[in-house]
N, C-alpha and C positions, 0 to 999 in steps of 0.2 A: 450770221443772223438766221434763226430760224424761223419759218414762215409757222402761223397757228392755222391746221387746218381745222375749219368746222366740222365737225358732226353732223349732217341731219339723219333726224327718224321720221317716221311717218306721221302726220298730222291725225290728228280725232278725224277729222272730215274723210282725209285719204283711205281711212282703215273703216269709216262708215262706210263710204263706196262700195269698198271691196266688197265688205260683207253683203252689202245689198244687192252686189251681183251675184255675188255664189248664192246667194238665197232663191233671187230670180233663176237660175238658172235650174239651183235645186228644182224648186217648185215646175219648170218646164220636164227636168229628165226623168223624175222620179213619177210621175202619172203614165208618161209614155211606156218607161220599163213597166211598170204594173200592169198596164193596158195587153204588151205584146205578152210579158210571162200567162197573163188568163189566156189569152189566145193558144198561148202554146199548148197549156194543160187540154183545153179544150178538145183541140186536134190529134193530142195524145191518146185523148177518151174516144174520139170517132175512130183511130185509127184500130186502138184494141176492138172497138165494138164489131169493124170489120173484120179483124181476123177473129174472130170469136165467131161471129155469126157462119164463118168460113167453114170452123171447125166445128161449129152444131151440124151444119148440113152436110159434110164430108163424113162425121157420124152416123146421121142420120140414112144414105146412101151406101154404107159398108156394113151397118148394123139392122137396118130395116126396122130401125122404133129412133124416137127421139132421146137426148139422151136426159137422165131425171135430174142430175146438174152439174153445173163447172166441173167436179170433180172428173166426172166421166169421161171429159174429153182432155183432160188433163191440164186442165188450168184454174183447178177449185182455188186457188192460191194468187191468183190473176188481181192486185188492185189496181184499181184507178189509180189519177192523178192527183190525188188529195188523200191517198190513203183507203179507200173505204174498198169493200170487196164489188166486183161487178154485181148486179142480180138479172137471175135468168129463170124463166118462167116456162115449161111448156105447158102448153092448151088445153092437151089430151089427157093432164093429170090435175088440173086444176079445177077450181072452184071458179062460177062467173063473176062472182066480186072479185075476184084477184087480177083480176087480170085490169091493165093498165087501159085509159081511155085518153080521146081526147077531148078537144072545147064542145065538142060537141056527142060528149058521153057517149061514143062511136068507140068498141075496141082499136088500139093502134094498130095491129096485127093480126092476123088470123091463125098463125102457125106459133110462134110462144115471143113471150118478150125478152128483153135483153137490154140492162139499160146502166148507166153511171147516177149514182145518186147526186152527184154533182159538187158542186164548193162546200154547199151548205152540211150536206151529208144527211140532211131526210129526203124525204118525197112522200105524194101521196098519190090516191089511184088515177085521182084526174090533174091533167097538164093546167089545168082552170085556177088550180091550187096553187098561191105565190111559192109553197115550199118544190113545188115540181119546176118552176121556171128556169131553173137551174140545171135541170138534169138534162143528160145527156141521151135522149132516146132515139132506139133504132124502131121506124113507123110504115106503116105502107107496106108489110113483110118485107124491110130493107129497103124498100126504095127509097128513105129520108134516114139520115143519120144524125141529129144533130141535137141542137141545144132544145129545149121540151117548150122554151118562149119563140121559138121561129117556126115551128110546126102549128 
């Protein structure tokens, strides 16, 4: 005699479940991942802005003039973390509107700027400006590196 065994599959409910954990779950991992990858970009851009600014003043020191841009010191080809090229600014060739300010329409710098246009990929002269909140500026002639909303 042969026994019938049953079948089961998964119930409507059981497979509701499921899904509403893999969703919950999504909805946890998927902000965290986004959160740390801007972070990473982020720290990408300080990092380059440090070695950049490294290599304007090791220029600047072997050449006895600033140099007139990225190319000069051999990183005209240098993007960011979102693609976009660095920009670099010296002082001593510039116009006083060009140069970057802060909240307090205060130049960031006195010796030239250097900075990531950030996710967005504009900016404007003051950090006041929501399109600069984003950028990546080197402020204080290098003492502050960072995002243009924390300065």
């Amino acid at each position: 005699m042969r026994q019938k065994t049953a079948l089961r599959g998964f119930t409507i409910f059981e497979l509701i479940f499921t899904i509403a954990i893999i969703g919950t779950l999504a909805g946890i991992v998927i902000p965290v991942y986004s959160n740390y990858k801007e972070k990473t970009e982020i720290n990408k851009a300080i990092l380059d802005i440090r070695s950049l600014e490294s290599d304007i003043l090791t220029f600047k020191m072997t050449k006895k003039a600033m140099p007139g841009t990225l190319v000069d010191v051999g990183k005209g080809g240098l993007l960011d973390p979102w693609g976009n090229p660095y920009k670099y600014l010296d002082y001593a060739t510039s116009t006083p509107g060009q140069t970057r300010k802060d909240r307090f329409l205060k130049p960031l710098n006195s010796d030239f700027d250097l900075f990531s246009m950030g996710k967005d990929g504009d900016y404007r002269a003051t950090l006041n400006n929501p399109l600069s909140q984003d950028d990546i500026v080197r402020a204080n002639d290098g003492v502050f590196i960072g995002l243009g909303s924390e300065f």
